[in-house]
Wavefront OBJ file of the C-alpha trace (Angstrom):
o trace
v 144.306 -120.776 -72.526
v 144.039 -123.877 -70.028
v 147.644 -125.130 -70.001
v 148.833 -128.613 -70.146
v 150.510 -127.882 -67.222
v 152.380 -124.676 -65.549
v 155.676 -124.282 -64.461
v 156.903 -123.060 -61.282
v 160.450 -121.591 -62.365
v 160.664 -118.182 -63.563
v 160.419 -117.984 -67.163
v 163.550 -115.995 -68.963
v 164.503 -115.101 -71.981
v 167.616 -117.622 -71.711
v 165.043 -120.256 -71.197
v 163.469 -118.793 -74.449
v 166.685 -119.000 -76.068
v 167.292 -122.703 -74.770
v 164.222 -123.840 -76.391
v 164.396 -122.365 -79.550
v 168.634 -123.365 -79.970
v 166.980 -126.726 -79.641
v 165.122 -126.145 -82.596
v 161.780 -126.460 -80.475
v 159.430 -124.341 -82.052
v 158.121 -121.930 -79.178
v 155.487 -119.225 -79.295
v 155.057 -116.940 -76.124
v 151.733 -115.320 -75.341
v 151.024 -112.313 -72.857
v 147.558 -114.094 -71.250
v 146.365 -110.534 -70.486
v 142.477 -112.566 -70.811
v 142.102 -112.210 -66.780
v 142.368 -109.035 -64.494
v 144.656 -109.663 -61.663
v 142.141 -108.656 -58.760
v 138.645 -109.664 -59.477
v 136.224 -112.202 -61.456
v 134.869 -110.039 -64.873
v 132.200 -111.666 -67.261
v 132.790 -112.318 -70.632
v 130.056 -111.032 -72.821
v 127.821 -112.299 -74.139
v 127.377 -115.553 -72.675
v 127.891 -113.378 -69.265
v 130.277 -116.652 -68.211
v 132.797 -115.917 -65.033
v 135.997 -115.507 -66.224
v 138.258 -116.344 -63.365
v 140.643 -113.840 -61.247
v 144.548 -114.078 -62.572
v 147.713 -112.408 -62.367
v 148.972 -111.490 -66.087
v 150.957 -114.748 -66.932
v 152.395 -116.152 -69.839
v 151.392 -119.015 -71.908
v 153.939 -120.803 -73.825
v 153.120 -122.900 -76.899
v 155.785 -125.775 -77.784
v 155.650 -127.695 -81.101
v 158.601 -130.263 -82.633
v 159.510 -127.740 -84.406
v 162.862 -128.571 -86.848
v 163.796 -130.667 -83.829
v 165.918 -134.029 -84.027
v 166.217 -136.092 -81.338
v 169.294 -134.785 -80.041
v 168.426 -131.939 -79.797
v 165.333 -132.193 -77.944
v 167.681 -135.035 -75.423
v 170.245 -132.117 -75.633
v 167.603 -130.238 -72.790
v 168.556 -133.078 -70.593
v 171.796 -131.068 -69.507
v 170.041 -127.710 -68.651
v 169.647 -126.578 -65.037
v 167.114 -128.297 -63.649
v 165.945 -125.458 -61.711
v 165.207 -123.660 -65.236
v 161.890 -122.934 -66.557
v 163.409 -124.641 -70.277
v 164.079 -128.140 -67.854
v 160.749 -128.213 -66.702
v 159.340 -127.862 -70.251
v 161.828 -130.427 -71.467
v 161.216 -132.951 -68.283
v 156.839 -132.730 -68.710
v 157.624 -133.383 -72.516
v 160.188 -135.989 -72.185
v 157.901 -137.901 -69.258
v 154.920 -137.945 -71.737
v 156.791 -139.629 -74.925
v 159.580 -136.563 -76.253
v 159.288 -136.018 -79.322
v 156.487 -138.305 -80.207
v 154.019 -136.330 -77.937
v 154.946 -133.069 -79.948
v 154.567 -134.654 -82.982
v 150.780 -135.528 -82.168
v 150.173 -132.001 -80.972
v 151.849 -128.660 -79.309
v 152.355 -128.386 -75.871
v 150.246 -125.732 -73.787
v 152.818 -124.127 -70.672
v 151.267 -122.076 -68.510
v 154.008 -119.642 -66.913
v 152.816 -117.525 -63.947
v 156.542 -116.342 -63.339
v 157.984 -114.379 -65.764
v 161.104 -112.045 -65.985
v 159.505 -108.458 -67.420
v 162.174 -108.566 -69.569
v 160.386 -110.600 -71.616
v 157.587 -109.028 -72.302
v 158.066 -104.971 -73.735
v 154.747 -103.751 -71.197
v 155.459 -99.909 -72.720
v 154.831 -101.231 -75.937
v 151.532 -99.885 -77.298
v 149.467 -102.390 -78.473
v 149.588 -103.829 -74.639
v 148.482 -100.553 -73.018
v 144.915 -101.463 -73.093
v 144.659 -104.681 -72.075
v 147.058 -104.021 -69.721
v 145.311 -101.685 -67.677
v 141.816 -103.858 -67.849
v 144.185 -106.876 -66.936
v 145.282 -104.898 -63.676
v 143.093 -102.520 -62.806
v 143.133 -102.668 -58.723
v 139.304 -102.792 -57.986
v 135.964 -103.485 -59.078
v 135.047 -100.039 -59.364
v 138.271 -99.249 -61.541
v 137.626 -102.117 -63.951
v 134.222 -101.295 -64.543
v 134.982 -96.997 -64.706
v 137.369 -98.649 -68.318
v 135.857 -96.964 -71.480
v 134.321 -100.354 -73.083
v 136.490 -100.398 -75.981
v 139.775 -101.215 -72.925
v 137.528 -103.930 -71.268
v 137.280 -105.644 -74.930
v 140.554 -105.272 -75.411
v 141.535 -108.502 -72.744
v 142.693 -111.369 -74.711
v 145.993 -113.485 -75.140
v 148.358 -111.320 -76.928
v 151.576 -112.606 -79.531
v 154.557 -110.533 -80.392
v 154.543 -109.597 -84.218
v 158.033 -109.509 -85.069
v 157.581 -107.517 -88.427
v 155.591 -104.977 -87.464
v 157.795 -105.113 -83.994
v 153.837 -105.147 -81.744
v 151.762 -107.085 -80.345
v 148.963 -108.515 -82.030
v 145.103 -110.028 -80.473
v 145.568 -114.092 -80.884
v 141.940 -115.258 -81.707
v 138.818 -112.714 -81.971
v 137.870 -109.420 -80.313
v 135.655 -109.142 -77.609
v 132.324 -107.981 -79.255
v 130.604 -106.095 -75.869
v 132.661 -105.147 -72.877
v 133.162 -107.125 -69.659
v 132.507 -105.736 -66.398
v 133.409 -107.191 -62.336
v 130.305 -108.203 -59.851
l 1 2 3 4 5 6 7 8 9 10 11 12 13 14 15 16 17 18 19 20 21 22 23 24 25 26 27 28 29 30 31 32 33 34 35 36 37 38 39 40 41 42 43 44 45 46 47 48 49 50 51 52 53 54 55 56 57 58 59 60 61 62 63 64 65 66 67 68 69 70 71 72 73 74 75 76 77 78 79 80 81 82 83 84 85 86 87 88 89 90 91 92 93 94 95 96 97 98 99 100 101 102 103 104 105 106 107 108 109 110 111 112 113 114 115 116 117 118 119 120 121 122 123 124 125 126 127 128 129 130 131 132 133 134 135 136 137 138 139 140 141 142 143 144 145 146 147 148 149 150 151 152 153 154 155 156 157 158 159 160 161 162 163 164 165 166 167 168 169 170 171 172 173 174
C-alpha cells in the first residue's frame, strides 16, 4: 500500500487502543508485500517491487466517531504514534477528511507485540519477506514467494488472512 503518509513513532498496541476508544475505526495490516534486503519482481508484469523492512500499514476510517471524540486525541502524548495519526488527520479537515475517505498510515516502527509472527498463516510470507539474500529468496519453493502480500488479522478464525488476491507465479530477486 502507498500510505498517505508514515509515522515516525513506534506503533503500540496502546496507540491501537487509543484509536479505537475514540471510536476511530482502525484496521492494521502486516505489509509483508516487500522482502527486507533486496528488489523481487512481481509476476507477471515482471515490475520492481521495491526493497522494505516488514512494516505496518494502518487504515483509519470515521468510524462511530463524534467530534469529541476524535478532538479527545488532542490530549494524547504527542510523542505517540495515535498523536501523529490524530495531528495529519486533524491538519487535513478532522473528521470531514475521514468522512470523504480512510486514511492510509504507513508504520515502519512497530512493537512485535502487535503482530503474533509465530502465528501460522504469517510463516510464509514471513520468510520470503526476510529472507537475507538474493540467493535465499530465490532457493523459496514458489508457492512461499507467492505468498508476499499485505496480511489482516481474522479475529474469528483467530489468523491471518491475504488482503486482496494471490500472487499467480512466483517472484524472484535480480
Amino acid at each position: 500500500m502507498a500510505g498517505d503518509f508514515a509515522i515516525t513513532a513506534t506503533f503500540t498496541k496502546a496507540d491501537l487502543d487509543t484509536l479505537t476508544n475514540a471510536r476511530l475505526g482502525v484496521t492494521v495490516l502486516v505489509d509483508l508485500s516487500h522482502n527486507s534486503f533486496t528488489t523481487t519482481t512481481d509476476h507477471p508484469s515482471g515490475l520492481q517491487v521495491i526493497r522494505k523492512p516488514v512494516e505496518l500499514d494502518i487504515q483509519v476510517d470515521k468510524g462511530s466517531a463524534a467530534p469529541a471524540d476524535f478532538f479527545g486525541l488532542a490530549s494524547v502524548k504527542t510523542t505517540s504514534a495515535a498523536f501523529q495519526i490524530y495531528k495529519w488527520i486533524a491538519d487535513r479537515g478532522g473528521l470531514d477528511r475521514l468522512a470523504k475517505s480512510n486514511v492510509k498510515v504507513e508504520a515502519p516502527n512497530y512493537d512485535p507485540a502487535i503482530v503474533d509472527h509465530d502465528n501460522g498463516a504469517l510463516a510464509a510470507p514471513l520468510s520470503a519477506a526476510t529472507a537475507p539474500t538474493v540467493a535465499a529468496f530465490n532457493l523459496l519453493p514458489d508457492n512461499v514467494r507467492r505468498s508476499m502480500g499485505m496480511y489482516r488479522w481474522n479475529p474469528g478464525a483467530k489468523t491471518y488472512a491475504l488482503s486482496g488476491s494471490a500472487a499467480t507465479a512466483a517472484r524472484t530477486a535480480p
